[in-house]
C-alpha positions in Angstrom: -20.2 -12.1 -17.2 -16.4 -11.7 -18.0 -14.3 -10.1 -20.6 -15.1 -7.5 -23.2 -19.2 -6.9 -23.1 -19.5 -3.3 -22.7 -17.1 -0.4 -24.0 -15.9 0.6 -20.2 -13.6 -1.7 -18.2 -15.8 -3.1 -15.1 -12.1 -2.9 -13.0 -9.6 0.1 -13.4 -6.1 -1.2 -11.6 -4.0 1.7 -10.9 -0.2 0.8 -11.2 1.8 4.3 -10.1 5.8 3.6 -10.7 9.1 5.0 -10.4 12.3 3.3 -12.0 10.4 -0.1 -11.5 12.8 -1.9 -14.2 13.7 -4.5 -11.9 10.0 -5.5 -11.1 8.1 -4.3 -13.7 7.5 -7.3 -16.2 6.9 -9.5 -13.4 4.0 -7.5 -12.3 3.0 -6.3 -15.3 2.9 -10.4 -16.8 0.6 -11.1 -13.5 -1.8 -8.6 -13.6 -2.3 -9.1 -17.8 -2.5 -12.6 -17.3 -5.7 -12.1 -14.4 -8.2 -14.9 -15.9 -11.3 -11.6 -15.3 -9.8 -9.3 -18.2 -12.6 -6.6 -18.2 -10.1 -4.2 -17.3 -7.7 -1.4 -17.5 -4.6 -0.5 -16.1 -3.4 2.9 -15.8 0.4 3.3 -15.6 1.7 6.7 -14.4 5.1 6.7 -14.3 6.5 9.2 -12.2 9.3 10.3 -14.9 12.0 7.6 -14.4 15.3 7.6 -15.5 15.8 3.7 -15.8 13.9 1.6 -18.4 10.3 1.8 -17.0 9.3 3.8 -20.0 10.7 1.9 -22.7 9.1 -1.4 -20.8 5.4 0.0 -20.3 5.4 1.3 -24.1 6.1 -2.3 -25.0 3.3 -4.0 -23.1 1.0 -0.9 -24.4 1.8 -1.6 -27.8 0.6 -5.1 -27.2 -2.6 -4.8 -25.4 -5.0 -2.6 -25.5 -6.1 -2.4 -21.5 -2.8 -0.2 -20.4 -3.7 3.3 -20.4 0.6 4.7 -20.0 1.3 8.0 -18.9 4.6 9.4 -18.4 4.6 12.3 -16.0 6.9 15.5 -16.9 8.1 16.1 -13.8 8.6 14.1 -10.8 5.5 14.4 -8.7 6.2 12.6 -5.5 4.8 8.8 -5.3 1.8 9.9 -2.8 0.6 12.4 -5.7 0.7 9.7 -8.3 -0.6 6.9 -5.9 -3.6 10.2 -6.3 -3.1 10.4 -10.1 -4.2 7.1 -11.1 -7.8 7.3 -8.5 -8.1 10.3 -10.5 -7.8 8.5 -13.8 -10.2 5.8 -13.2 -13.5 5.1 -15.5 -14.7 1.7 -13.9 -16.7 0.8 -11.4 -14.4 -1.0 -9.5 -10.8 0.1 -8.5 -7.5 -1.6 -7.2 -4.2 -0.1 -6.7 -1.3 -2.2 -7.9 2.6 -1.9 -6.7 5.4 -2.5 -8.9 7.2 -5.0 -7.0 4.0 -7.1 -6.0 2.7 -9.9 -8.0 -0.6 -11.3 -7.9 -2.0 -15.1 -8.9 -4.5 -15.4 -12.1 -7.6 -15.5 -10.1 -7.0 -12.4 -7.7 -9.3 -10.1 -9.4 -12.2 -12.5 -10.2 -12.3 -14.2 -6.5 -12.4 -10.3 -5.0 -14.7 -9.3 -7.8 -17.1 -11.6 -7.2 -17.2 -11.0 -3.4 -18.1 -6.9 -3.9 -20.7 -8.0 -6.7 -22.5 -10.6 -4.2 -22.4 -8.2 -0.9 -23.4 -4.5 -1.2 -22.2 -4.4 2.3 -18.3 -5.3 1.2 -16.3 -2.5 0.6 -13.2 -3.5 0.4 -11.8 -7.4 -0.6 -8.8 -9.0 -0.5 -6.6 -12.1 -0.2 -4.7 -14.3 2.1 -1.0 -12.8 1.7 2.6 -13.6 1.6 5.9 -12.4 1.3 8.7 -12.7 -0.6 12.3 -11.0 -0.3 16.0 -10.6 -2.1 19.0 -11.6 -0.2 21.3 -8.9 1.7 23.4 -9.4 -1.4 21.0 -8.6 -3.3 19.7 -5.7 -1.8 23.0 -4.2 -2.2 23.9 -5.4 -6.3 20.1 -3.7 -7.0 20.6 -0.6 -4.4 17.2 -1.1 -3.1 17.4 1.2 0.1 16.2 -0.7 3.6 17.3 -0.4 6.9 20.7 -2.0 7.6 19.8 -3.8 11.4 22.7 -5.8 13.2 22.6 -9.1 13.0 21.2 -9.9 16.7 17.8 -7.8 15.6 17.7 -9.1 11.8 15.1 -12.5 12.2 13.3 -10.1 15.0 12.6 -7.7 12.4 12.1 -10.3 9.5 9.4 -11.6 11.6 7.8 -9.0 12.7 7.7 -7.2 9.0 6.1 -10.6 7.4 3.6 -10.7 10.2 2.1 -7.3 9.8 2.4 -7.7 5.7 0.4 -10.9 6.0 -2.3 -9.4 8.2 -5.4 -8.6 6.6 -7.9 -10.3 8.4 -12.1 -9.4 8.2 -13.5 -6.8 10.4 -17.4 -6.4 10.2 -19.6 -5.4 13.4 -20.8 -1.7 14.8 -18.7 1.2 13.6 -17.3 1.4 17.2 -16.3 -2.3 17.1 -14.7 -2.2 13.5 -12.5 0.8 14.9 -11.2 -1.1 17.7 -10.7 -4.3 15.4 -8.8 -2.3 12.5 -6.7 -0.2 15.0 -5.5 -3.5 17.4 -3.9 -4.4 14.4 -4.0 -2.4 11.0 -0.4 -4.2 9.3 1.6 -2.8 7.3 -1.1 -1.2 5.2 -1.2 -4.4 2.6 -5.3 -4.1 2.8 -5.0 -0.7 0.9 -4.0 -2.9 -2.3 -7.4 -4.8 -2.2 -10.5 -4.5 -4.4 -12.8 -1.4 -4.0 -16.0 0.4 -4.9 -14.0 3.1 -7.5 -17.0 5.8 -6.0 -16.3 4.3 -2.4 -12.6 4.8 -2.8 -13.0 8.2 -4.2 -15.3 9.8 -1.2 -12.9 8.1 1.4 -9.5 8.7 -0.2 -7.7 11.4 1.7 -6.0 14.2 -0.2 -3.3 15.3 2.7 -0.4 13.1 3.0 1.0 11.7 6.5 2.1 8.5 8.0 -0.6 6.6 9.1 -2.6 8.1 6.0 -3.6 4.1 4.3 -5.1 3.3 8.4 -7.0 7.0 8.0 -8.4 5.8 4.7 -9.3 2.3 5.8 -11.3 3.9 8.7 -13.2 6.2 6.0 -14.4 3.0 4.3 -15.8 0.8 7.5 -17.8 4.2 7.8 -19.7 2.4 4.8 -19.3 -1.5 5.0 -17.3 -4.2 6.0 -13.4 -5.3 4.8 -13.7 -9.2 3.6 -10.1 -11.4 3.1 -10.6 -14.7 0.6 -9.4 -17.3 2.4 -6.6 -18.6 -0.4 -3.1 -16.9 -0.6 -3.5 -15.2 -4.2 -1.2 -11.7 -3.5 2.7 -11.5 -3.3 4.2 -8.8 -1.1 7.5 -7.5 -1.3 9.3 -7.3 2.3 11.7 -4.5 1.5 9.8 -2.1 0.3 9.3 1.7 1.1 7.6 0.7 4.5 11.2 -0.6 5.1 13.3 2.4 4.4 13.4 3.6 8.4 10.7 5.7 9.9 13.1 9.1 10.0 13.9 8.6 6.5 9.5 8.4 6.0 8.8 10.9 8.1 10.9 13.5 6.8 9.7 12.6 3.1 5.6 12.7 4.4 6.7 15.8 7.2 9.1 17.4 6.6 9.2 19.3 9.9 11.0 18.4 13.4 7.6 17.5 15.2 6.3 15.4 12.5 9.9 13.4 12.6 10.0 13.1 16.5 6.0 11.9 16.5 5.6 10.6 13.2 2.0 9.8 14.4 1.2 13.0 15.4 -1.1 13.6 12.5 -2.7 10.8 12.4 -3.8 11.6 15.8 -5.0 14.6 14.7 -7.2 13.3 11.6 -8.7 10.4 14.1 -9.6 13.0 16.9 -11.5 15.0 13.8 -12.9 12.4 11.5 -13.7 9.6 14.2 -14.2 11.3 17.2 -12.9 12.1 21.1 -15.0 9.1 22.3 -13.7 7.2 19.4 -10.3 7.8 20.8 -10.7 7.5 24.4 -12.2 4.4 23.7 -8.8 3.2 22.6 -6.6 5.1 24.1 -4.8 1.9 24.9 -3.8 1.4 21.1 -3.0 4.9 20.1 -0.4 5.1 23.5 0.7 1.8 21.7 1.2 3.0 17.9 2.7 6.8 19.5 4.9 4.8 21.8 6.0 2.6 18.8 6.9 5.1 16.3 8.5 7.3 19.3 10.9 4.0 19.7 11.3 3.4 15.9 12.6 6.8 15.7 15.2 6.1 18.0 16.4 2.9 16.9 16.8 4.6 13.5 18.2 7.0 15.3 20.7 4.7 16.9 21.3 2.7 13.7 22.1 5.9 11.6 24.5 7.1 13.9 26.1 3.3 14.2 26.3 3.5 10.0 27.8 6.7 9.9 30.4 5.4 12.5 31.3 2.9 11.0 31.9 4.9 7.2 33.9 7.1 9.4 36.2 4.3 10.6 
């Protein structure tokens, strides 16, 4: 059963973008191209002020899956990230970045996994990464965290190695919490296949950091997360996860507390929503994520303070 044999879409792909010129065709060419074409993909653009609208009302003119709509006003990328959930008909959802690319069979392979096993509720791919060069970075003003050159491969490594995780996790509640916490990535599992009714109960309204991990342990409420074992999604490595964790947290926060523990809550929702036992159980691994983001903070910290030094001088 593929392509056009009812009037919905079986897959609604949610693409929310803001001045995406530089990546938009590319992802736009690899998601039309998807060899499974029973779908639609709903484009909110978040009012840009570069060519993303002229580019999206080209593609719409040409095929009749994208759904375009140009927001008014600029509504924050969490709230359209929401916006496009909120606009999908089918019964199966995926949310798409703008500077991500995906290989032909990506939807059909996942697809076919949540059609086979009830008990999947969330599929996705082997992953990789790709980058731009620092010059690069700098001609197309794509805003990252400037490291010395000493911490530079460190981080490099470290960024593709969480991007890249998305490993199975299936077992007891108890046990998937302990699997998904030990190591939950760099949220690349939240741009896998879902259950659109799934995705809708579990989807958190409230924005924080450590939101996509509060999400992911919604959904192993209800099933288990599968990962095809074939490389079929592209990740870009510089992307908003890369902008510095002061620079996130004040943009998700806004407050002093939620800047000097960007995980605070997170820790809060997980002491709610999954329980003191829950926690206790792994205290070892939220000491670890609190500890981490404590330390981020002050090598950002550090590192803006260097920057500014340097302008000065």
């Amino acid at each position: 059963m593929n392509d056009h044999q009812s009037d919905l879409p079986e897959v609604s792909i949610g693409l929310p973008v803001y001045n995406g010129e530089l990546f938009l065709k590319k992802a736009l060419d690899s998601l039309l191209n998807q060899t499974y074409s029973n779908f639609e993909l709903i484009i909110s653009d978040n009012n840009s002020t570069d060519s993303t609208q002229k580019i999206c009302q080209e593609y719409a003119k040409n095929d009749k899956r994208i759904c375009y709509i140009h927001q008014e006003k600029n509504i924050g990328a969490f709230s359209n990230f929401s916006f496009v959930l909120t606009k999908a008909k089918a019964k199966y959802f995926m949310w798409a970045a703008v500077d991500d690319y995906w290989d032909d069979n990506f939807l059909q392979k996942n697809l076919d996994i949540l059609q086979m096993d009830p008990n999947i509720v969330c599929s996705i791919s082997k992953i990789n990464t790709y980058d731009f060069t620092d010059e690069e970075l700098v001609k197309y003003d794509i805003k990252t965290v400037n490291y010395p050159k000493f911490l530079k491969n460190f981080v490099k490594t470290r960024r593709k190695k969480l991007i890249t995780s998305s490993f199975p996790i299936s077992g007891s509640y108890t046990q998937k919490i302990r699997l998904f916490l030990k190591n939950p990535g760099a949220s690349s599992r939240f741009y896998g296949l879902y259950r659109t009714n799934q995705i809708k109960e579990c989807y958190i309204k409230k924005q924080f950091i450590g939101v996509e991990f509060a999400i992911s342990l919604n959904l192993l409420k209800h099933g288990n997360f599968y990962e095809v074992d074939e490389v079929l999604f592209h990740r870009f490595s510089s992307g908003w996860s890369t902008y510095g964790i002061i620079n996130m947290a004040k943009t998700v926060h806004g407050n002093i507390i939620g800047i000097l523990f960007p995980y605070s809550l997170f820790n809060s929702w997980c002491l709610k929503n999954i329980g003191l036992k829950n926690v206790l159980r792994n205290l070892d691994i939220f000491t670890r994520i609190n500890v981490g983001g404590f330390l981020f903070f002050g090598i950002d910290l550090i590192l803006k303070t260097r920057n500014k030094l340097c302008l000065k001088f």
